[in-house]
C-alpha positions as CSV (number, residue, x, y, z in Angstrom):
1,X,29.8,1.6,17.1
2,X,33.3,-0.5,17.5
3,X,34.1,-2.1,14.8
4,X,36.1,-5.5,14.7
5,X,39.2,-7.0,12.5
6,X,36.0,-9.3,10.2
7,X,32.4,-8.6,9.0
8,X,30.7,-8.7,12.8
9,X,30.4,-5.1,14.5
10,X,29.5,-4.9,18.3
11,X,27.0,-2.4,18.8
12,X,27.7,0.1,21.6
13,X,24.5,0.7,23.9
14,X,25.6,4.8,23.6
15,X,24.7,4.1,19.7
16,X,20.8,3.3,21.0
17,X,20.8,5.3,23.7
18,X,20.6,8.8,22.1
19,X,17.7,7.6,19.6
20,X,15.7,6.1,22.3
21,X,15.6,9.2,24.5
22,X,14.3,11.5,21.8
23,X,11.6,8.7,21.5
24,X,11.1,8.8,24.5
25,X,10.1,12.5,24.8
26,X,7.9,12.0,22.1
27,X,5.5,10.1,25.2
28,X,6.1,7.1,23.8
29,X,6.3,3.4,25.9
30,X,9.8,2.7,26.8
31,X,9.0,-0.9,24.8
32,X,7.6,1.1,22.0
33,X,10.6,3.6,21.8
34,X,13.3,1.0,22.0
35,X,11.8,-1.3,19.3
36,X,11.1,1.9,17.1
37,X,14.9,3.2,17.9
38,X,16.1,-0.6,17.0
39,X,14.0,-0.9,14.0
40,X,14.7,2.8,12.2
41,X,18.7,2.1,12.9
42,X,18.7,-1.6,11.0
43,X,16.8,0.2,8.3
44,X,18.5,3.3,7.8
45,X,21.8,0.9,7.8
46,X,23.4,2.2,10.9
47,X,23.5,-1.3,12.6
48,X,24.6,-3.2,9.9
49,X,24.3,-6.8,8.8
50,X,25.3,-9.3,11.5
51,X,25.9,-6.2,13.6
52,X,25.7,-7.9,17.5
53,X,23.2,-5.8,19.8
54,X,24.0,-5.3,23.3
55,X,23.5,-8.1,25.4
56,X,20.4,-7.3,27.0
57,X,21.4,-6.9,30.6
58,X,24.2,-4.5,29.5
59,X,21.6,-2.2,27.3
60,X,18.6,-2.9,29.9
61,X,21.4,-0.7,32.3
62,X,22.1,1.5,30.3
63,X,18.6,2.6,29.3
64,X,17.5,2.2,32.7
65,X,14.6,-0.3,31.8
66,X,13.9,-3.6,33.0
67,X,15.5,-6.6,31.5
68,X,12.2,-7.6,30.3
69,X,11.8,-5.2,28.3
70,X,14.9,-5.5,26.3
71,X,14.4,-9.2,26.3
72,X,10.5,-8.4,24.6
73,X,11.9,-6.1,22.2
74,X,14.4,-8.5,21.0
75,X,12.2,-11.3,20.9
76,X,9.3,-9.1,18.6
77,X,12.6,-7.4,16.4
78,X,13.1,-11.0,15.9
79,X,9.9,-12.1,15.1
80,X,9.6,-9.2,12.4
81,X,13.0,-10.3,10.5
82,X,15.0,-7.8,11.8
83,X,17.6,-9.9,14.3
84,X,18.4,-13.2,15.1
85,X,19.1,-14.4,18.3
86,X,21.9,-17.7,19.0
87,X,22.1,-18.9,22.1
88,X,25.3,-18.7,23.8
89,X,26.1,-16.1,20.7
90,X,24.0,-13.4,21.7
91,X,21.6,-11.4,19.1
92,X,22.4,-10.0,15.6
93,X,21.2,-7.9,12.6
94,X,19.8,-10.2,10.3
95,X,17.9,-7.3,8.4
96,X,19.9,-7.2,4.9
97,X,18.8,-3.7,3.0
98,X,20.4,-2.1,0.6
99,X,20.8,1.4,2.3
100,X,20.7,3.1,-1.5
101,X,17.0,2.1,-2.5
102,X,15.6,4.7,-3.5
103,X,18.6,6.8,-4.7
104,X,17.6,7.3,-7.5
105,X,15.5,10.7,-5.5
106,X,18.7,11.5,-4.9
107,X,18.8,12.5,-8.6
108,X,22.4,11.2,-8.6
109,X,24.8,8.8,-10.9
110,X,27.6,9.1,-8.2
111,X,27.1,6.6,-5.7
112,X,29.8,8.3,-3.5
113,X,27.2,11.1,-3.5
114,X,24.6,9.3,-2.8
115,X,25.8,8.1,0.4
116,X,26.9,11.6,1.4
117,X,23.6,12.9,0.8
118,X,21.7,10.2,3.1
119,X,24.4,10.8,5.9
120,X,23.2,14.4,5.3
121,X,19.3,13.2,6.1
122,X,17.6,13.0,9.2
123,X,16.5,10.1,10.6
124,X,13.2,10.6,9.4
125,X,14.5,11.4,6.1
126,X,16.9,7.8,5.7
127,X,13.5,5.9,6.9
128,X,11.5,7.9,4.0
129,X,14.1,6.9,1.3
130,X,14.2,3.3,2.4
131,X,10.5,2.7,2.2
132,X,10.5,4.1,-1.3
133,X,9.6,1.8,-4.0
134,X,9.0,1.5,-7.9
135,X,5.2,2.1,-7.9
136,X,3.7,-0.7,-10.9
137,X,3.6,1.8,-13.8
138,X,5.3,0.3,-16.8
139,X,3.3,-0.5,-19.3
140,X,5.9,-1.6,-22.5
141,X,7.2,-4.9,-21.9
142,X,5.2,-6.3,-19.2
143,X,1.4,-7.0,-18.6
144,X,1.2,-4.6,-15.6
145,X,-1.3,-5.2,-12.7
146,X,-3.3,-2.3,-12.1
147,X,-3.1,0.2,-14.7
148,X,-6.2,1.9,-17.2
149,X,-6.3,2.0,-20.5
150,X,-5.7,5.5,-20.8
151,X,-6.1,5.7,-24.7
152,X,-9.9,5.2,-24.7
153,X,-10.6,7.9,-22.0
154,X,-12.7,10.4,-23.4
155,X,-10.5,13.7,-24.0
156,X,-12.3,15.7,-26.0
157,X,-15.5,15.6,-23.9
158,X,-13.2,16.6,-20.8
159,X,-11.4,19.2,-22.3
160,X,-14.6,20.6,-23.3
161,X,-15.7,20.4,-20.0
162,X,-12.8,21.8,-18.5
163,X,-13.3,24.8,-20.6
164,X,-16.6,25.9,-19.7
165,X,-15.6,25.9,-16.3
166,X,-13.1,28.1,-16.9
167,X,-15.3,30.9,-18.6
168,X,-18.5,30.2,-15.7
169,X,-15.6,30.9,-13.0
170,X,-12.0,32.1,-13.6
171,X,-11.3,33.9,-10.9
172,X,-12.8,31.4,-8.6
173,X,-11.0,28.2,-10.1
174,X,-7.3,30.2,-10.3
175,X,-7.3,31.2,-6.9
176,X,-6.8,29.6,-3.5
177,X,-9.5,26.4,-2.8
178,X,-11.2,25.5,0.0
179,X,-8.5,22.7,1.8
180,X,-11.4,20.4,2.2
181,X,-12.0,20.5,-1.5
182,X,-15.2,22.2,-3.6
183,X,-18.3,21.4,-2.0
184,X,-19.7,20.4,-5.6
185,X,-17.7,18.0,-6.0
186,X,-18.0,16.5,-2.5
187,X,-21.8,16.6,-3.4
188,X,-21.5,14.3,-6.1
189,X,-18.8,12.1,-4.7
190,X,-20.9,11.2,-1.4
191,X,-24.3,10.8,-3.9
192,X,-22.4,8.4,-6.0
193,X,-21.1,6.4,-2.7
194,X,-23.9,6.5,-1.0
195,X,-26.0,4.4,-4.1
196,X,-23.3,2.4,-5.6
197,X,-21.1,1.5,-2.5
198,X,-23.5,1.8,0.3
199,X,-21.7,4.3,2.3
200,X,-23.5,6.3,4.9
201,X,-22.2,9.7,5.4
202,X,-22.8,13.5,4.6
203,X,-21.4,16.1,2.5
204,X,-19.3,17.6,5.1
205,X,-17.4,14.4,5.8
206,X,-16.2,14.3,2.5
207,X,-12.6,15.5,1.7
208,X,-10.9,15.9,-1.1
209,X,-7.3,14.4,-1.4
210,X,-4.8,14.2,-4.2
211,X,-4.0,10.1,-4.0
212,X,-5.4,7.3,-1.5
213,X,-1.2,7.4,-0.8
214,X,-2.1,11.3,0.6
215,X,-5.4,10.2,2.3
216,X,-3.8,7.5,4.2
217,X,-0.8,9.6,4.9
218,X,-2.9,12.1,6.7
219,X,-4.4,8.8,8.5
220,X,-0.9,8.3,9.7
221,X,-0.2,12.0,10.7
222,X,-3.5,12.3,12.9
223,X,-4.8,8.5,14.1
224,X,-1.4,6.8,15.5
225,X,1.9,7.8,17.3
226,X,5.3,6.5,16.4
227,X,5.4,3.2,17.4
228,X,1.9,2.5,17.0
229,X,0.9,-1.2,15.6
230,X,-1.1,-1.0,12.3
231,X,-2.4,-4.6,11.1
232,X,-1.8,-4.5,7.2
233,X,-2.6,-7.7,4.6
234,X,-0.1,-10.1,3.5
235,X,-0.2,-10.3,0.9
236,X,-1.4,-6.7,-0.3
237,X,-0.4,-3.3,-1.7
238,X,3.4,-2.7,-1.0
239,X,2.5,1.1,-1.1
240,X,0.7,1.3,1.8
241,X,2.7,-0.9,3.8
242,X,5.8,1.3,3.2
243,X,3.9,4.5,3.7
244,X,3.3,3.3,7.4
245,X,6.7,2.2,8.2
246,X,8.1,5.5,6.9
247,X,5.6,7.0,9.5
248,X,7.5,5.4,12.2
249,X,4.2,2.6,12.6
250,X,4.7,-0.7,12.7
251,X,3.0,-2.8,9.6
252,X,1.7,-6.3,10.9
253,X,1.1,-8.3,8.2
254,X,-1.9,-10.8,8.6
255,X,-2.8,-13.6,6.1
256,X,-5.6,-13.3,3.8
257,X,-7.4,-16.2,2.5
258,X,-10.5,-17.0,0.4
259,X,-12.8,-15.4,3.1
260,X,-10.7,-11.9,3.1
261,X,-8.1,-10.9,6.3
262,X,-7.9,-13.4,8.8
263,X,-9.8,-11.2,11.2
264,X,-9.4,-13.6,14.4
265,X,-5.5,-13.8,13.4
266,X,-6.0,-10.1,14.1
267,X,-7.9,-9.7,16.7
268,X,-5.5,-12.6,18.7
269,X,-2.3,-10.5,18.5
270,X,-1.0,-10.6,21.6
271,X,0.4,-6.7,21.1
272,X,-2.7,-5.6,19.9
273,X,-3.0,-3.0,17.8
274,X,-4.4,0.8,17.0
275,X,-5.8,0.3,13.4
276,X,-5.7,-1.6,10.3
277,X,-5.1,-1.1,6.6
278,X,-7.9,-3.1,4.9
279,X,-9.3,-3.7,1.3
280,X,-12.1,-5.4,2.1
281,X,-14.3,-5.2,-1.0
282,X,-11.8,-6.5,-3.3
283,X,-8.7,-7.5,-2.2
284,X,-5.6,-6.4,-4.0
285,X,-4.4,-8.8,-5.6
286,X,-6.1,-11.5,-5.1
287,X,-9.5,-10.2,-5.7
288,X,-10.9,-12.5,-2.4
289,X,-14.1,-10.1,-0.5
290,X,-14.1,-9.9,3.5
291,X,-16.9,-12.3,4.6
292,X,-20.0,-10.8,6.1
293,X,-18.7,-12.5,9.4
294,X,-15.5,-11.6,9.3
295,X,-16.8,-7.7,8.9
296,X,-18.4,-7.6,11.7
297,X,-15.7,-8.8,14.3
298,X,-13.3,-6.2,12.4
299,X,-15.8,-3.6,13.4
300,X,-16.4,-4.8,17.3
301,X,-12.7,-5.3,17.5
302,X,-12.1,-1.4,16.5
303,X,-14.9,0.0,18.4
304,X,-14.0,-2.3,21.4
305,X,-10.0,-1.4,21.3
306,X,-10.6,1.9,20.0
307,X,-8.5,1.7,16.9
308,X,-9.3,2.9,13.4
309,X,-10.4,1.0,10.1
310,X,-8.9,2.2,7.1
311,X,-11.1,0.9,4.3
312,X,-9.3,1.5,0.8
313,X,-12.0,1.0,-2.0
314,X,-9.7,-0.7,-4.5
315,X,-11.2,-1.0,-7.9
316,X,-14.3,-1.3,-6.6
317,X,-16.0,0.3,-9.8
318,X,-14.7,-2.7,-12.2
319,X,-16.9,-6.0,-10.9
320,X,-17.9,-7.8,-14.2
321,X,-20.5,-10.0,-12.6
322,X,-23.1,-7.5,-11.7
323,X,-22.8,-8.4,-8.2
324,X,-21.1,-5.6,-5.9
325,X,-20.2,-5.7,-2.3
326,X,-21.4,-2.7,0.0
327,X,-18.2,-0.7,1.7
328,X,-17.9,-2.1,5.0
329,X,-18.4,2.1,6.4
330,X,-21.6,1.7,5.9
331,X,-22.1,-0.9,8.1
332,X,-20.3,0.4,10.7
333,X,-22.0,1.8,13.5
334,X,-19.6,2.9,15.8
335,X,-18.3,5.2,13.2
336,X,-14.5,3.9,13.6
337,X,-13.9,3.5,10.0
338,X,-12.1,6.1,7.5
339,X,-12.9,5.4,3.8
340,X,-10.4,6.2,1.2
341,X,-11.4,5.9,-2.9
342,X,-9.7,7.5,-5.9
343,X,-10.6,8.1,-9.6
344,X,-7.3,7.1,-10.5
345,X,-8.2,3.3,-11.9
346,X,-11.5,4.8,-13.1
347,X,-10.6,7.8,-14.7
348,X,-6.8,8.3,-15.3
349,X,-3.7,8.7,-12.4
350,X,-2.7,12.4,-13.7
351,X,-5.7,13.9,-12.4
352,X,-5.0,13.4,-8.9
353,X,-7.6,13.8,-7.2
354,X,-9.4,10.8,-4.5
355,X,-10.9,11.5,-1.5
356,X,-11.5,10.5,2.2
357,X,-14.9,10.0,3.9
358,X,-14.1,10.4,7.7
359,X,-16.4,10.3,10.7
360,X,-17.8,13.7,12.1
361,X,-15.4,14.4,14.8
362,X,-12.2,13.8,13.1
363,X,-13.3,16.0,9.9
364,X,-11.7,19.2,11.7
365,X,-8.2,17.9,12.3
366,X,-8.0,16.0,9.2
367,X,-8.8,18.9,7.4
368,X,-6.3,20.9,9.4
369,X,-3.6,18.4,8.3
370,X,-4.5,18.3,4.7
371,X,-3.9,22.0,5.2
372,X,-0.6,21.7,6.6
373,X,0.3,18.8,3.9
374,X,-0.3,20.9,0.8
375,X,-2.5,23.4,1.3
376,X,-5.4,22.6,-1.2
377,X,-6.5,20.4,-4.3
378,X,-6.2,22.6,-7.5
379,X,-9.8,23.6,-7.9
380,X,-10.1,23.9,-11.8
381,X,-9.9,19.6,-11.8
382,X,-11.9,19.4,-9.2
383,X,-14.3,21.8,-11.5
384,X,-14.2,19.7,-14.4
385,X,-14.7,16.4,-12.6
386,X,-17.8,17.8,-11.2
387,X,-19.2,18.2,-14.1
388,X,-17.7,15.2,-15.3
389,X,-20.1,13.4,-12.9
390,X,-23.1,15.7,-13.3
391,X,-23.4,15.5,-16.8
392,X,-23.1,11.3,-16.5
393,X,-19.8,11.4,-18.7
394,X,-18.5,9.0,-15.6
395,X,-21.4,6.7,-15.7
396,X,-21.3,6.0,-19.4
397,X,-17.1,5.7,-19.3
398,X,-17.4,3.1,-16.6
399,X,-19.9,1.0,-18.5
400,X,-17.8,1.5,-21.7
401,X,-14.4,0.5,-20.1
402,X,-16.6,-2.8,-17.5
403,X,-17.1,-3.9,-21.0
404,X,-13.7,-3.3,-22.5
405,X,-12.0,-4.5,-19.1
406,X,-14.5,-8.0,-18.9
407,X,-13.6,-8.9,-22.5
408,X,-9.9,-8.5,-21.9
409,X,-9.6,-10.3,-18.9
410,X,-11.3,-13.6,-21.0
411,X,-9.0,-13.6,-23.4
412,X,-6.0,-13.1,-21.2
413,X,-7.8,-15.6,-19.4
414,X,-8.1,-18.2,-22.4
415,X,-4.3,-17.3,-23.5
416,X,-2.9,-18.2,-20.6
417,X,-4.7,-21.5,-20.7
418,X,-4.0,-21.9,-23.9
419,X,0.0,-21.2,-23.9
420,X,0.7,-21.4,-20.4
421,X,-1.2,-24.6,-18.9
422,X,2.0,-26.7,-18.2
423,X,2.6,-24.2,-15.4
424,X,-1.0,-22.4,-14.4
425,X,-4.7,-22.7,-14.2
426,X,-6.1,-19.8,-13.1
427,X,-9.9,-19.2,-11.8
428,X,-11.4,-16.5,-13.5
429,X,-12.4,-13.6,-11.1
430,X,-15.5,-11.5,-11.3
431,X,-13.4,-8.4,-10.9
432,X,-10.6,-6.3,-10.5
433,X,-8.0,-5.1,-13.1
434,X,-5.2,-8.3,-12.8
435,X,-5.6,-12.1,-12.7
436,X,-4.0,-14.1,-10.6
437,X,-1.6,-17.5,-11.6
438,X,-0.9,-19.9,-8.9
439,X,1.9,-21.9,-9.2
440,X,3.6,-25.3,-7.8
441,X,5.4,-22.8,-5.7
442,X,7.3,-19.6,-5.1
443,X,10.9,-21.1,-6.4
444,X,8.6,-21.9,-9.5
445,X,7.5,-18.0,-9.2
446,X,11.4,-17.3,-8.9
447,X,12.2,-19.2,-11.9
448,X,10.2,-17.9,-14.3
449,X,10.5,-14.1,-13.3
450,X,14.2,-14.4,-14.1
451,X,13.6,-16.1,-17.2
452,X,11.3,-14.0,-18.7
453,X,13.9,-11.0,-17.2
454,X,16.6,-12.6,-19.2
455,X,14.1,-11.8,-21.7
456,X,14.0,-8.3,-21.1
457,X,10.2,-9.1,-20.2
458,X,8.6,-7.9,-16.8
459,X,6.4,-10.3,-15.4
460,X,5.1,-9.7,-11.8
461,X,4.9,-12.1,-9.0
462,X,3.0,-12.6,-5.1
463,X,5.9,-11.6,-4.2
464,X,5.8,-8.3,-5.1
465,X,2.7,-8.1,-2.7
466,X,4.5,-9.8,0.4
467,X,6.7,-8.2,3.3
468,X,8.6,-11.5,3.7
469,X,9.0,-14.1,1.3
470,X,5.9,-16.3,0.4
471,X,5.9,-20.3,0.2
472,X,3.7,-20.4,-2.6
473,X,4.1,-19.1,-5.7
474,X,1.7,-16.9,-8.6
475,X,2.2,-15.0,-11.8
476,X,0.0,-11.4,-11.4
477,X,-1.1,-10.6,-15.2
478,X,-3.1,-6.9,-16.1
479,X,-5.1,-6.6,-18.7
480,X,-6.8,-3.6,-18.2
481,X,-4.4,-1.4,-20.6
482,X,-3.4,-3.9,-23.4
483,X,-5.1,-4.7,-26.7
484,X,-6.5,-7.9,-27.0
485,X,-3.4,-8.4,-29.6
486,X,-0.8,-7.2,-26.8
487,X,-2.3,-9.4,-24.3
488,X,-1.9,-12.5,-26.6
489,X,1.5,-11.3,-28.3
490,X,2.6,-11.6,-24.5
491,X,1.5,-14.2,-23.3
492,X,2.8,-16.2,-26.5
493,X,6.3,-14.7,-25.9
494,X,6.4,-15.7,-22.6
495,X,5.4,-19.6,-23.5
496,X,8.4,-19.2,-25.8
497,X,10.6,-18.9,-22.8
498,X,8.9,-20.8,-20.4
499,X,8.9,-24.0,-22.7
500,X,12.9,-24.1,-22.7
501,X,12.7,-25.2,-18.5
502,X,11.8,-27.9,-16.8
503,X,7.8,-28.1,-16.1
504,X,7.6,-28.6,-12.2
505,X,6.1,-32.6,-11.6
C-alpha cells in the first residue's frame, strides 16, 4: 500500500491481488473471492479508513477479470457499508473499525503489544478477533436481556443427581464420550421436542453440542464455503451474525416486522443466497412469531434453491400465555432445516450443553466435525441432565421459573409505565425473557443510553441487535434474573436521570 503526505492511502492492486488468488484456489467465484478478499482486508484494518481502491479498470487487469466484476463487487461492498464510491473521485473505505476490538483475548494492557500480536495473526485469526463481542452477561448495574435467575435453580436436587451417576457409572462417565453425545440423553431430548415443540425427528439425528454458538459453528464449517451468502435478521442476535462473518460468510441482514422475517425481502435478493439464520418461534428481541405464511415460502425457497434453514429455538420454553408455536422443522418436509436449542436460558449457561437436530444425511459429517471441533461433550453433565429430565426435575423447574418469569415481567412492565411513560409504552409480550421500549426514535435511544452511562448504569438498546444503525429507537429491559425489588429499584433510578432531559414532543 503507498501511502500519501494526508489521511487518504491509495491502495495498490498487488495488496488485493495475493488474497484473492488464495481465494481463489479455495474454488471459489472470482466475484465471490474478490468481495471476500475486499471485505476481510477493510476489517482486519489493512485498507484503512478513506483508503482509495483501485480504479476498477486498473484492478479488473490486474486480476485478470472482467470489468464487470469489479464494478459488481464494488457496487455490493458499497451497499454493505464497507466503501463509498464519488464520482469523478473514485471509491473509498468508508468501513471505520477499531482494529483492537476484541483485545482484550489478547490478555494484554500494552496496546503496542496488542498490535504486534494481531500483525502476528493470520488472516483468519484478525477476522476472528474482530467479530468478537461482549456477550450480554452483566447482571449488577443493568437490567440485562436474556439472562436466568440462577439463584432459584435447584442445586441440591442436581448435585444429588450428579452423584448417583457417578457411583452407577464411573468409569463410563470419566472416560472418553461418544462425539455425538450419550444416547440417553439424546432419547429424552428428541421425546421432549417431539411433544412440546412439534419436531419430527429420531434419536439418531440428535447431537449433542456445548452452546447453539458451537452448533451453528459446525453449521458454518460443513453447509457453506467462504463467500457463501447467509440471510440473518435485522434486528437480531449479534452473536450469530458475527460468528458467520468470522467464517468468511456473508451475513445479509433482512428486516423483521410484526409477522416475523420479511421472507419475500429474502427470497427477492437479487444474489440469492445458501441459508438463513432464523428464530422463528420467538424472535430475539422483539418477541414477534414467523407467520404460518411466511413459514412456508421460507421452506419452498430452501428446498427450491437448495440452501439450509437454521432454526435457533430461542427461549422457546418461557411463553406465559399458554399458547406455544410448533418449530418450523417439523413442518418441513423437504428436510432442509437444522434445529439448534440449548438448556442454557432454561437451566443455567455453565452447564454447556445444547444440541442440534439435523436431517438424516448430514448426521455423519456433522458428527465428524463436532469430532474435529472438540472431540466430545463431557459425559458426566450429560449424565446428570438425563436424569435431570427423567426424573421430571426439568418439568417442575420450568413451571416454577414460567411463574417466577410471568410475574416479573408485570411488574417491570407496570414500573416502567409508572416511572418511565414520558418516554415509553410498551405492549406487554406473551413471552421471552426481555421487554421491549419503543421510542420517538433511535437519537432518543442514543440519548438516554449515555445518560444513564454517565450514571454508571447499563441500559441496552435496538441497537445492540442491529448490523447498521437503526432509525427507530427502543430500550431492551430483562427481568428474568432481578427481584421484583431490583427491577423497580432500577427502573426508579433511571426515571431519576431521565427526568433531568428534555421529553421528545
Amino acid at each position: 500500500m503507498k501511502h500519501s503526505g494526508d489521511s487518504q492511502q491509495d491502495v495498490s492492486p498487488d495488496a488485493i491481488q495475493a488474497s484473492f488468488i488464495q481465494h481463489l484456489r479455495q474454488g471459489m467465484t472470482r466475484k465471490a473471492a474478490l468481495h471476500l478478499t475486499i471485505k476481510q482486508q477493510v476489517t482486519a484494518g489493512e485498507l484503512s479508513y478513506l483508503a482509495k481502491l483501485p480504479p476498477s479498470r486498473v484492478l479488473a487487469a490486474r486480476l485478470a477479470v472482467s470489468r464487470d466484476t469489479v464494478e459488481q463487487t464494488y457496487a455490493q461492498l458499497e451497499a454493505e457499508g464497507y466503501i463509498a464510491r464519488a464520482v469523478g473521485r473514485g471509491s473509498f473505505v468508508s468501513y471505520q473499525q477499531d482494529t483492537l476490538i476484541g483485545r482484550e483475548l489478547l490478555a494484554t494492557d500494552s496496546t503496542d503489544q496488542a498490535l504486534l500480536v494481531e500483525r502476528e495473526l493470520s488472516a483468519h485469526g484478525r477476522s476472528l478477533l474482530i467479530a468478537a463481542h461482549a456477550p450480554h452477561t452483566r447482571r449488577s448495574g443493568s437490567l440485562t436481556p436474556s439472562l436466568p435467575d440462577l439463584r432459584l435453580f435447584p442445586i441440591d436436587s442436581w448435585l444429588q443427581l450428579e452423584r448417583q451417576a457417578v457411583r452407577q457409572g464411573a468409569e463410563y462417565l470419566l472416560g472418553y464420550a461418544d462425539p455425538q453425545g450419550l444416547v440417553e440423553l439424546r432419547e429424552e431430548i428428541i421425546e421432549y421436542l417431539r411433544r412440546e415443540r412439534g419436531v419430527k425427528a429420531g434419536t439418531e439425528q440428535v447431537i449433542v453440542v456445548t452452546s447453539s454458538q458451537q452448533a451453528l459453528s459446525l453449521c458454518t464449517q460443513v453447509l457453506f464455503n467462504p463467500g457463501d451468502r447467509v440471510f440473518v435478521e435485522e434486528p437480531g442476535y449479534q452473536g450469530a451474525k458475527k460468528l458467520v462473518q468470522s467464517a468468511g460468510l456473508i451475513a445479509q441482514p433482512i428486516g423483521v416486522d410484526p409477522c416475523g422475517m420479511d421472507v419475500d425481502a429474502l427470497i427477492n435478493t437479487e444474489e440469492g443466497g445458501r441459508g438463513v439464520y432464523i428464530t422463528p418461534s420467538h424472535h430475539y428481541p422483539l418477541g414477534h412469531s414467523l407467520s404460518i405464511e411466511r413459514r412456508l415460502k421460507l421452506l419452498a425457497w430452501a428446498q427450491r434453491e437448495k440452501a439450509w434453514i437454521l432454526e435457533d429455538d430461542y427461549d422457546s420454553e418461557f411463553n406465559y400465555n399458554g399458547q406455544t408455536t410448533a418449530a418450523l422443522q417439523g413442518l418441513d418436509q423437504y428436510q432442509r432445516t437444522l434445529y439448534i436449542g440449548t438448556f442454557s436460558k432454561s437451566l443455567f449457561p455453565g452447564l454447556r450443553i445444547g444440541f442440534l437436530i439435523v436431517p438424516p444425511q448430514l448426521i455423519k459429517p456433522m458428527v465428524a466435525a463436532k469430532q474435529f471441533q472438540d472431540g466430545y461433550t463431557s459425559a458426566l453433565p450429560q449424565m446428570t441432565l438425563f436424569k435431570f429430565i427423567n426424573e421430571d426435575f426439568y418439568a417442575e423447574h420450568l413451571r416454577n421459573m414460567r411463574k417466577i418469569y410471568q410475574a416479573r415481567l408485570e411488574i417491570l412492565h407496570a414500573a416502567v409505565h409508572q416511572y418511565l411513560a414520558a418516554w415509553t409504552q410498551p405492549r406487554l409480550p406473551q413471552g421471552g425473557l426481555q421487554l421491549v421500549c419503543p421510542l420517538k426514535d433511535a437519537a432518543t435511544e442514543r440519548r438516554l443510553i449515555q445518560a444513564a452511562a454517565a450514571q454508571d448504569m447499563r441500559v441496552y438498546g435496538l441497537i445492540d441487535f442491529y448490523t447498521h444503525s437503526p432509525s427507530e429507537g427502543a430500550l431492551v429491559f430483562g427481568f428474568a434474573a432481578y427481584t421484583p425489588d431490583e427491577i423497580v429499584k432500577f427502573i426508579k433510578k433511571l426515571s431519576c436521570i431521565f427526568d433531568s432531559l428534555p421529553v421528545p414532543g
